[in-house]
C-alpha positions in Angstrom: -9.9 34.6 5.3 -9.3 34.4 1.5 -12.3 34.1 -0.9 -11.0 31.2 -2.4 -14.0 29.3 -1.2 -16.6 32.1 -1.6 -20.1 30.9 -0.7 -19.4 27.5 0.5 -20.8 27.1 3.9 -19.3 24.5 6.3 -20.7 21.1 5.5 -23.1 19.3 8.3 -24.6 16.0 8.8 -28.3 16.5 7.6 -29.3 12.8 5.8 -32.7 14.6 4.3 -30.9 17.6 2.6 -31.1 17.9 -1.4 -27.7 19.5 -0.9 -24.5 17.8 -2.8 -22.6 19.3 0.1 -24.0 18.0 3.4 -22.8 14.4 4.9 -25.3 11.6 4.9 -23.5 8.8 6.3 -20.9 10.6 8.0 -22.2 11.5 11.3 -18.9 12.3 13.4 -20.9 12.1 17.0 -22.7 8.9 15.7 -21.5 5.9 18.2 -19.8 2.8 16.7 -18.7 -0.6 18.0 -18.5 2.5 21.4 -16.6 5.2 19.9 -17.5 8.4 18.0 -18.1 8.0 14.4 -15.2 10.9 13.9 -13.2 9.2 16.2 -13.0 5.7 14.4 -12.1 7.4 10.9 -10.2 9.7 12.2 -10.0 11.5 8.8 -7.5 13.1 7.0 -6.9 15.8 4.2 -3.7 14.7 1.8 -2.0 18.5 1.7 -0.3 17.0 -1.9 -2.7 16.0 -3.9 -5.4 19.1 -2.5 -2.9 22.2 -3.0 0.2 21.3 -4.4 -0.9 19.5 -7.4 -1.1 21.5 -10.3 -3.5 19.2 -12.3 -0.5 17.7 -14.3 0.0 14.3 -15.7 2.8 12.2 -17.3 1.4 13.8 -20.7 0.3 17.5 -19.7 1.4 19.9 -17.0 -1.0 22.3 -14.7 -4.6 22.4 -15.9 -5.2 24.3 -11.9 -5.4 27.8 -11.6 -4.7 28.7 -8.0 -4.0 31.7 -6.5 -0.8 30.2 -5.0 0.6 29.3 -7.8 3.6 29.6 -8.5 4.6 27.6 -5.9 8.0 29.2 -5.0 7.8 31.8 -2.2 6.9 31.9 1.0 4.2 34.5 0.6 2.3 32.0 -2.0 3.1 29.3 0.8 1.3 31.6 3.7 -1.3 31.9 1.1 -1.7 28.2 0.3 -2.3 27.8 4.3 -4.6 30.0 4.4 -7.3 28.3 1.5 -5.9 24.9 3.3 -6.9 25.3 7.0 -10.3 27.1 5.5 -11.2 23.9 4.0 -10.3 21.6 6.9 -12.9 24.1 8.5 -15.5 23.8 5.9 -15.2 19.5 5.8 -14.9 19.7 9.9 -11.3 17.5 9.3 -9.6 16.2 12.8 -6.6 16.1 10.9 -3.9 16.5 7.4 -1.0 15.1 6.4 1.9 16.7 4.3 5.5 16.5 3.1 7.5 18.9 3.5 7.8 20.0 0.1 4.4 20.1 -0.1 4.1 23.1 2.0 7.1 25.2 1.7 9.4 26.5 -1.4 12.4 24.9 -2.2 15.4 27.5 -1.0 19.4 27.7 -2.4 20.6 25.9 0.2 19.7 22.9 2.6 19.5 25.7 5.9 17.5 28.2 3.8 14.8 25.1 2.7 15.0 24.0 6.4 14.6 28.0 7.5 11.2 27.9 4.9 9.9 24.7 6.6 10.5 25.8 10.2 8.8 28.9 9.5 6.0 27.3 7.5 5.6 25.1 10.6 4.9 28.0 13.1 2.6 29.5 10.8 0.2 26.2 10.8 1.2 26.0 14.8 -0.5 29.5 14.8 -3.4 28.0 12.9 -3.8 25.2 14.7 -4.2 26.8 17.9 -7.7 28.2 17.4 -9.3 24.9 15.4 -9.8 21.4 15.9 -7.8 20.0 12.9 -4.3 18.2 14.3 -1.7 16.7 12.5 -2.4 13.2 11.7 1.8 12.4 10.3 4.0 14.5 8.3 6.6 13.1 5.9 9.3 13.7 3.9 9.1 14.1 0.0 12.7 12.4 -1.0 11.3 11.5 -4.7 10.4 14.6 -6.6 13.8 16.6 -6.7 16.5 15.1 -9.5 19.2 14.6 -6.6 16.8 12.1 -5.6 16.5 10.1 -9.7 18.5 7.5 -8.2 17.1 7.3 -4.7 17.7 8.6 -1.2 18.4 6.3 1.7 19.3 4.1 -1.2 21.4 5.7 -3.7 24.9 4.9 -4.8 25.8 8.4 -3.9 26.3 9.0 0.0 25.8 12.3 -0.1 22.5 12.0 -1.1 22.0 9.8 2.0 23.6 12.2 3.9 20.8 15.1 3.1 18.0 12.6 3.2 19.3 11.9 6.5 19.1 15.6 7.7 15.9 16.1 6.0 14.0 13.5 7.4 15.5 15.0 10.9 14.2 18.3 10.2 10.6 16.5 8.7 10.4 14.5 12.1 11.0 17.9 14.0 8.3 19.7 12.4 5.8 16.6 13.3 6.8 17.0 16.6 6.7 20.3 16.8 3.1 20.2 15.4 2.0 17.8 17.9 2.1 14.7 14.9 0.8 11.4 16.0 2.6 9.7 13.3 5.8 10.0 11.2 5.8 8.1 7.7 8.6 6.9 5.4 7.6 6.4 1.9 10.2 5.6 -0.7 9.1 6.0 -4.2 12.7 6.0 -5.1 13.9 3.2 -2.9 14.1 0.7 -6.1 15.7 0.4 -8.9 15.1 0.6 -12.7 17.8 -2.1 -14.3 19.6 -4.7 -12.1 22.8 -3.7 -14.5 23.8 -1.0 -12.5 22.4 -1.8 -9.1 23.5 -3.6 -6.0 20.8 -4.6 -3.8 22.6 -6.0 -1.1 23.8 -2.7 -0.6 20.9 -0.7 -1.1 19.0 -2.6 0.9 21.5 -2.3 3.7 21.6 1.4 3.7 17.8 1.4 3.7 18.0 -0.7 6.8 20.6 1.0 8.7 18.7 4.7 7.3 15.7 3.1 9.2 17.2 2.6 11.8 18.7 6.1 12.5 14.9 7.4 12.0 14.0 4.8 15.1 16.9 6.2 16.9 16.3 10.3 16.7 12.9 8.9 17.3 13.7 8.4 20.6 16.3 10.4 21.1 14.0 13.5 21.1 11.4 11.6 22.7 8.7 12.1 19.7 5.5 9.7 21.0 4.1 9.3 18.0 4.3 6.0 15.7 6.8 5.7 12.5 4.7 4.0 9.4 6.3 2.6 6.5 4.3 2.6 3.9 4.2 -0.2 1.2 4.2 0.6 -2.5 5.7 -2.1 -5.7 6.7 0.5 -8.2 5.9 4.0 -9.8 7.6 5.6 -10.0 11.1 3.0 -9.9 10.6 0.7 -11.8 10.7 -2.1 -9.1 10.3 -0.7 -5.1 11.7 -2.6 -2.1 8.8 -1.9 0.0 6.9 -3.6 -2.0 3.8 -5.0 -0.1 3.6 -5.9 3.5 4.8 -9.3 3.5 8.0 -7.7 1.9 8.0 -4.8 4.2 7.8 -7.2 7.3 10.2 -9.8 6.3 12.5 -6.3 5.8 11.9 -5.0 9.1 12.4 -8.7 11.1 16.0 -8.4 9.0 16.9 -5.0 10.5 15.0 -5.6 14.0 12.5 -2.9 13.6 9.2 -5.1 13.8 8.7 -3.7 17.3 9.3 -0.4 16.5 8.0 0.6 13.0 4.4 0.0 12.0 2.4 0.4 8.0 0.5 2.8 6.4 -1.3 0.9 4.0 -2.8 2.7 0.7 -5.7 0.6 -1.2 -3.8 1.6 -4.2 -0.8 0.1 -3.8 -2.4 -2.7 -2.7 -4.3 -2.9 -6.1 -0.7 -2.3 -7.4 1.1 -4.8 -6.0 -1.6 -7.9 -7.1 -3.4 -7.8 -4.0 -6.8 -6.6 -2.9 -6.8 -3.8 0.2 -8.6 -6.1 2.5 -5.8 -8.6 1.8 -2.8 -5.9 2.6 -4.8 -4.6 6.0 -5.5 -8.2 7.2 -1.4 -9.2 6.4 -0.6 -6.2 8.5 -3.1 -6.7 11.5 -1.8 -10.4 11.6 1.5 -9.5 11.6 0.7 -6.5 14.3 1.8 -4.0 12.4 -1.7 -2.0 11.2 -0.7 1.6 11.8 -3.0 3.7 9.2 -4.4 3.6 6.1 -4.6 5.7 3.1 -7.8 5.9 1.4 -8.3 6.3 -2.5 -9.3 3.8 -5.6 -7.1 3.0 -8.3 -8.9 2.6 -12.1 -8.8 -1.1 -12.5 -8.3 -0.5 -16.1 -5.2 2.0 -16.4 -2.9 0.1 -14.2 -1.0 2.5 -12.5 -1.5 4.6 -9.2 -4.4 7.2 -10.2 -5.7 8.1 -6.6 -9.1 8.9 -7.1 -11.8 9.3 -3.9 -12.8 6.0 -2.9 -16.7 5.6 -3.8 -17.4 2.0 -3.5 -19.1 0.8 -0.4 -18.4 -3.4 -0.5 -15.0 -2.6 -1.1 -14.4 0.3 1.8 -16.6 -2.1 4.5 -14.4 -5.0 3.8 -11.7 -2.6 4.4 -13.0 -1.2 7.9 -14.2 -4.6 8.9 -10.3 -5.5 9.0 -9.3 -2.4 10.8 -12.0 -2.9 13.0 -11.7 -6.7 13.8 -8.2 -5.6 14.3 -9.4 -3.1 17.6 -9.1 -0.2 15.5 -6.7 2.7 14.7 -4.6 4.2 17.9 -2.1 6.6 16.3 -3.9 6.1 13.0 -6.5 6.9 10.8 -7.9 7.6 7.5 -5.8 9.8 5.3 -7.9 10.6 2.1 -4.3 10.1 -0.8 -6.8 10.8 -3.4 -7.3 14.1 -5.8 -9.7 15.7 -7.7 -9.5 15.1 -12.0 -7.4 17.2 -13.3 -10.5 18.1 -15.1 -12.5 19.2 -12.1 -11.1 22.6 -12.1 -13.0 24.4 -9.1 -12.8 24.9 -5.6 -16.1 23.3 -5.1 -14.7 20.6 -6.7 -12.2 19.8 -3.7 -14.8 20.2 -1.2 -17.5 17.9 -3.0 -14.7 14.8 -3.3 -14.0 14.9 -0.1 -18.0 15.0 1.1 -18.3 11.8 -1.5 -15.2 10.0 -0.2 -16.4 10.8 3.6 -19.3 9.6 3.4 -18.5 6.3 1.5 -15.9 5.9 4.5 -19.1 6.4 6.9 -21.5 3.7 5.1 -18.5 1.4 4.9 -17.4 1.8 8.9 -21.7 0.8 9.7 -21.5 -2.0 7.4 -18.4 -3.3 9.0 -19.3 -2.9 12.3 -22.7 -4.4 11.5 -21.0 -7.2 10.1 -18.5 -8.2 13.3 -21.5 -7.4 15.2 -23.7 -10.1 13.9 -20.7 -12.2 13.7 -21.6 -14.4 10.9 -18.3 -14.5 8.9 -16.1 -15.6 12.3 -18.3 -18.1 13.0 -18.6 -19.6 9.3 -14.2 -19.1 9.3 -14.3 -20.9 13.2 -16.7 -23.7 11.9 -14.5 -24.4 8.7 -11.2 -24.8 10.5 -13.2 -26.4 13.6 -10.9 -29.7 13.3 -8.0 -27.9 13.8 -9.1 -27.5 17.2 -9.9 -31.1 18.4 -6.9 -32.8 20.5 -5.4 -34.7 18.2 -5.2 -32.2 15.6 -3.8 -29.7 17.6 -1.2 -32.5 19.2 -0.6 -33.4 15.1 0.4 -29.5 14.6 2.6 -29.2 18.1 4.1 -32.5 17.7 4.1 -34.5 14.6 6.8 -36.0 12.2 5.8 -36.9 9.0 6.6 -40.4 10.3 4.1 -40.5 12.8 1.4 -38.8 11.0 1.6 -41.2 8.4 1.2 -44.0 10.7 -1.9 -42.3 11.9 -3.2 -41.8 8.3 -3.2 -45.6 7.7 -3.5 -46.5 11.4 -7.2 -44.6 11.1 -7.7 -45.1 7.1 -7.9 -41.8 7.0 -9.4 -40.7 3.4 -10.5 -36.7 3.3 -14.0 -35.5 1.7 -13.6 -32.3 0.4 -15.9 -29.8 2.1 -17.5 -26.6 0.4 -15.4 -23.6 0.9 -19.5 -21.8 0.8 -17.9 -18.5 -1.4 -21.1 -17.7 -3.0 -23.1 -17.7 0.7 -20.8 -15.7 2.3 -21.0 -13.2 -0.2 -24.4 -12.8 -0.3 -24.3 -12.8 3.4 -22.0 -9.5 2.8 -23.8 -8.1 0.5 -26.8 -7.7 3.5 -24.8 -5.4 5.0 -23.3 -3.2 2.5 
């Protein structure tokens, strides 16, 4: 045990406490829509932003002072560990999530970083065996390093490829060998900054084909779990080619990976990319692609990606009332890719964002479920598309020409009265539950 945490007792579920750090929403053996509360999150702790974020920002470095830092031996990495698995015990987390950078020192060589990682890996195997937590995905960090400036599956330089290729092998390996129920691909470099000196034909090629290895050693090595691509529009390239999930589909139909790959959506990036996250999760479910989410809120006013803990309720229900109308997460769940200020300096700090965030996630999950349960928004959408559903509708969309549907249009004088779209009602209606 390290003291790191010194004096902060494990949090519990007690709704009548004058604690900060107890859970009042967040009830993991609560039952909803039939399943544990614990098991419909499914939460989980970003190992990025809690411990290997130094507090810095585009204008200032660390503001953090933790006793792993610096960040560049494996000693420091062991240590790091420790304080992390301690605080999955204090929150009571089923799962984290890493990159492999995240959690092991860069070495002199590809086999000495890979020799770090591996080793890294049996030290949280060790860990693991005596606690709950699991390993919700791991992934590979292919953006931070300057041999990847110009991208990784993407860049005009194939050996670049050629390592990303080999570490996303050895990132895949170390999920496996963790017992990983997902694997995700995010690709922060995957863009470009000036069309002037980029060919997107063949970037977008490689990133296809690069894909497709991943699907390959997938199977190849028999790994169970789901690969998630995760949608982002830009930060840091300038312009992303995963850039929301109607881009990311029409990207896997191209390569023929929609039956094999599925999305990690972030409400970030959503916010990002134009869209709201209910919008992003509902694209996803109707494309049957909804693998897992990651949790956070963007400032609305800073416009770019400042992953703080989510903390508002309407906007986390209509959320979880997609996920949930969708059947819920499998492989998936809720991976919190938010971090503390980098004014919140102490370890208290970390344990309290994550109580807020959880519970926010709880209140939002009951709303949700309250909501499909009462059922009023399906049956307002059935009732306005009702039409749709009579015979000769139906026969209109199945069969028509535009020759014979206007025949029928003066045949029946037909003349449309608009209809109210009821925005104001339904929103009130929401605003019952959350």
């Amino acid at each position: 045990m390290t003291n790191f945490f010194d004096g902060i007792e494990p949090v519990r579920y007690d709704p009548d406490s004058d604690s900060e750090l107890v859970y009042r929403h967040y009830n993991p053996d609560e039952i909803v829509m039939g399943k544990r509360m614990e098991d419909q999150l499914r939460f989980a702790i970003a190992y990025w932003h809690s411990f290997a974020w130094e507090g810095g920002d585009p204008f200032g470095g660390t503001t953090f002072e933790r006793p792993w830092y610096p960040q560049t031996s494996m000693e420091k990495a062991r240590v790091k560990a420790d304080v992390a698995f301690e605080m999955f015990d204090i929150l009571g987390a089923p799962f984290f999530c890493f990159h492999d950078a995240d959690v092991r020192p860069e070495g002199g060589s590809f086999a000495e970083t890979t020799r770090n990682l591996e080793e890294i890996v049996d030290y949280f195997g060790e860990k693991m065996e005596t606690r709950k937590t699991g390993l919700l995905w791991g992934t590979a960090n292919l953006f931070t390093h300057r041999r990847f400036m110009s991208g990784a599956a993407t860049n005009p330089d194939p050996d670049v490829f050629a390592w990303c290729a080999a570490t996303v092998k050895s990132c895949i390996d170390a999920t496996q060998k963790l017992g990983g129920q997902n694997y995700v691909l995010w690709g922060g470099r995957e863009g470009y900054e000036t069309l002037l000196n980029t060919d997107l034909v063949r970037e977008r090629r490689q990133a296809g084909r690069f894909l497709q290895m991943v699907v390959d050693y997938k199977h190849k090595i028999g790994f169970k779990g789901t690969i998630l691509v995760e949608p982002k529009p830009q930060e840091p390239s300038k312009h992303q080619y995963d850039y929301d999930v109607n881009t990311v589909y029409s990207f896997l139909k191209e390569f023929g990976l929609e039956g094999e790959v599925q999305m990690n959506i972030e409400q970030g990036h959503a916010v990002l990319a134009g869209h709201s996250f209910e919008h992003e999760l509902a694209m996803a479910a109707a494309f049957g692609l909804l693998g897992s989410i990651d949790m956070n809120r963007n400032d609305y006013q800073s416009g770019w990606d400042t992953d703080q803990f989510p903390n508002n309720v309407p906007e986390v229900a209509l959320a979880y009332y997609e996920v949930l109308k969708a059947g819920g997460f499998t492989t998936g769940g809720t991976n919190f890719d938010s971090k503390v200020r980098r004014q919140s300096l102490d370890p208290v700090d970390l344990i309290a964002g994550h109580v807020g965030a959880m519970d926010v996630c709880a209140r939002g999950l009951k709303a949700a479920a309250a909501m499909l349960g009462d059922g009023g928004l399906e049956r307002a959408r059935e009732e306005r598309y009702a039409a749709w559903e009579l015979p000769q509708n139906r026969d209109m969309l199945a069969n028509g020409t535009l020759d014979s549907i206007a025949g029928r249009v003066i045949a029946e004088n037909i003349d449309p009265a608009p209809r109210s779209g009821r925005q104001e009602r339904l929103e009130n209606y929401v605003n019952r539950f959350v």
